[in-house]
N, C-alpha and C positions, 0 to 999 in steps of 0.2 A: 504493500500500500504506500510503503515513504518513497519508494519509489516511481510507484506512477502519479502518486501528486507531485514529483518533483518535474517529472518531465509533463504533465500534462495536457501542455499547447504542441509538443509534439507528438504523441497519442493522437490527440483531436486532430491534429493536421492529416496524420497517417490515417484514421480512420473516413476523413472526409474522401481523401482521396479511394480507399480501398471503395466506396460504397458508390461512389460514383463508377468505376472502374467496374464494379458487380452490378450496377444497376443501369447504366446505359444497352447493354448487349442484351441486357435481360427485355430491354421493349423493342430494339431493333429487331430482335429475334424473333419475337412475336409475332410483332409485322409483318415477318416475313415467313412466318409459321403457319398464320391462317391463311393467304393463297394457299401456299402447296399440301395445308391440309384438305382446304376445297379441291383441291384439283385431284387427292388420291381419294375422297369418296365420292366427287363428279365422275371418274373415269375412271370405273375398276380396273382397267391396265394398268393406270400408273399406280395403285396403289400400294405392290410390291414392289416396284424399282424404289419409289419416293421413301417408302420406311425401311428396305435395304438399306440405301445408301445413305439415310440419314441415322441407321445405324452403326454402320461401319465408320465413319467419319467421327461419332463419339470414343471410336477407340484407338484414335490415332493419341499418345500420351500428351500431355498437355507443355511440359518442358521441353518436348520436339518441333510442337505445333509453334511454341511461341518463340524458339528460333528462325523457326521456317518463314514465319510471317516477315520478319524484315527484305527476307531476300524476294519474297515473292508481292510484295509493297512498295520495295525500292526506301524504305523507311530504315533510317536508324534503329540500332539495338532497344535504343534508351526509351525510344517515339511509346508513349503510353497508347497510342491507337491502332499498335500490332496487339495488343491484349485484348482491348475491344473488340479487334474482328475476328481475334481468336475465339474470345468466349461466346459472340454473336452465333457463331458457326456450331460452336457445344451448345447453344441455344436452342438452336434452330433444329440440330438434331434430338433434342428430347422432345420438343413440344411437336413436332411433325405428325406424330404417331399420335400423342393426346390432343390436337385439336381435331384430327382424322376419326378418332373415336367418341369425342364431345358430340362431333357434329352426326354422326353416324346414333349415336342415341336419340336425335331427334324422332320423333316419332310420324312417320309416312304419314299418318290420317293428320297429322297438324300441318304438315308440308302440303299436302291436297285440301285442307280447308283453306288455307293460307294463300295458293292458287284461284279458289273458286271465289275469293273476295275481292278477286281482279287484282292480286299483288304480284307486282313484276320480279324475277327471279333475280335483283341485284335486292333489290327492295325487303323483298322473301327475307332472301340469306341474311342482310344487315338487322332486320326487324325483328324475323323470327326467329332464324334455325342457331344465328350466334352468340344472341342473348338465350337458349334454352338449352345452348352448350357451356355456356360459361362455368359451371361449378365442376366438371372435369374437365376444360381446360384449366380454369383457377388449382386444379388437385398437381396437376402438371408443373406449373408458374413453379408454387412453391415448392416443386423439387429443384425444377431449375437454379430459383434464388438463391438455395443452401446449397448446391453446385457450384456455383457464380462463387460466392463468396468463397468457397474453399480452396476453389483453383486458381480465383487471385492469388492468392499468397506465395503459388508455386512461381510467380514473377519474379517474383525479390529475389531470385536465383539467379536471373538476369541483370540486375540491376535498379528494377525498376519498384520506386521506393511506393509503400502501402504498408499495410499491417503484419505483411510476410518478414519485411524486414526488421522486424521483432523480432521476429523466430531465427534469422542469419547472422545477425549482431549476437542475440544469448548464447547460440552456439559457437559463435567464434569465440568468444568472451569465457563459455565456459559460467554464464552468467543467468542465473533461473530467472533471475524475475522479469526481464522483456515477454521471456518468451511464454509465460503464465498470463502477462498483461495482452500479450498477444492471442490467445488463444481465447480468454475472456472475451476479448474487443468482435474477434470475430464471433461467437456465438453469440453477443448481443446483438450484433447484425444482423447476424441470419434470421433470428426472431422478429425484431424490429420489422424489417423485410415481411418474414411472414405471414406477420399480426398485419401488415400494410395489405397483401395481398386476399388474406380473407376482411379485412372490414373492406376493403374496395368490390371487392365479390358481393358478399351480400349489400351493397349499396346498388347495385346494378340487377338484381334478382330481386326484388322486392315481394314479390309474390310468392320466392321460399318460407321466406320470413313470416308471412299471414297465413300458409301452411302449417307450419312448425307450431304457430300459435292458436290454431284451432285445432 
C-alpha cells in the first residue's frame, strides 16, 4: 500500500493508458463483428469459413502478433496503434461467432412479423433482430473485455508502457509490490469494464428488465 500511494499518479497514468489500449479494439471490433456476423447467418456458406478463420486467427500468440504488427503497418515498435489492431483483430475473432449466434436466436416468426409490418430488411436487422440479440452478444463483449485487458499487458514486453509494465519492472527489480499493484489494477478493470458492459446491456433491452420483474 506505501507503495502504490507513493507512486500513484503513475498507477493512474498506466492505468488510463492500459484501459484505453483494452477498450478502443474492444468497439472497433465490434463494429466490425456485427457485419461479418450478418453475413455468416445471411449466407450459410460463409458461415464456416467466417468462424474458421476467425478462429484460427485467435490462436496466432499475442507476443508474435504484436511484433508482427509493426512490420506489416510500417509502424514503429513503440506506435501504441500496432496493439490496437492487434487486439481489434482478437476482437473480432471472438465476437464473430457470438454475434453469428445472438442473431441466429432470433426467433423466425419475429423476423416474419417484423416483415409483414412492411419493415425493410436494413430497418429489420437495426430495429429488430440486433437489439433481440444483444444479451448474447453482450455475454461475448465481456469475455472479450477481460481478454483485452489481459493481453495488454503482454505489451510491456515490447516496450510499450500500460499496466504490464508493472509486472516487467517487479520482475526485473526482483521487487513484489508493482507487480501485486499491477495485477490488482488490472482486475479492477476488467470489472469496471464488465459492470460497464452489463448496465449498458440492460439499458438497451429494456423489456428484459419488465420481464424479470413480472
Amino acid at each position: 500500500m506505501t507503495w502504490f500511494l507513493d507512486h500513484l499518479a503513475q498507477v493512474g497514468g498506466l492505468l488510463v493508458t492500459h484501459a484505453y489500449l483494452a477498450v478502443v479494439p474492444l468497439v472497433v471490433g465490434l463494429a466490425l463483428a456485427v457485419p461479418l456476423g450478418w453475413l455468416a447467418t445471411r449466407f450459410p456458406r460463409l458461415y464456416t469459413p467466417l468462424i474458421t478463420a476467425s478462429g484460427l486467427l485467435y490462436t496466432i500468440p499475442s507476443l508474435a502478433l504484436f511484433v508482427l504488427m509493426p512490420l506489416v503497418l510500417g509502424l514503429g515498435i513503440l506506435n501504441p496503434l500496432n496493439v490496437i489492431v492487434a487486439l481489434t483483430l482478437y476482437t473480432v475473432a471472438l465476437l464473430v461467432r457470438t454475434v453469428a449466434d445472438g442473431l441466429s436466436s432470433v426467433p423466425e416468426q419475429v423476423r416474419q412479423a417484423a416483415t409483414a409490418m412492411g419493415i425493410g430488411p436494413v430497418r429489420r436487422f437495426v430495429t429488430v433482430e440486433l437489439p433481440l440479440a444483444v444479451p448474447v452478444i453482450a455475454a461475448g463483449l465481456r469475455v472479450a473485455a477481460v481478454s483485452n485487458v489481459s493481453i495488454v499487458s503482454v505489451a510491456a514486453l515490447i516496450g510499450i508502457a500500460q499496466l504490464g509494465s508493472l509486472f516487467t519492472d517487479g520482475f526485473a527489480r526482483d521487487f513484489l509490490d508493482p507487480i501485486v499493484v499491477g495485477i490488482v489494477a488490472c482486475i479492477v478493470l476488467a470489472l469496471i469494464l464488465d459492470l460497464a458492459i452489463v448496465a449498458l446491456a440492460r439499458a438497451v433491452t429494456p423489456w428484459l428488465r419488465g420481464g424479470r420483474a413480472g
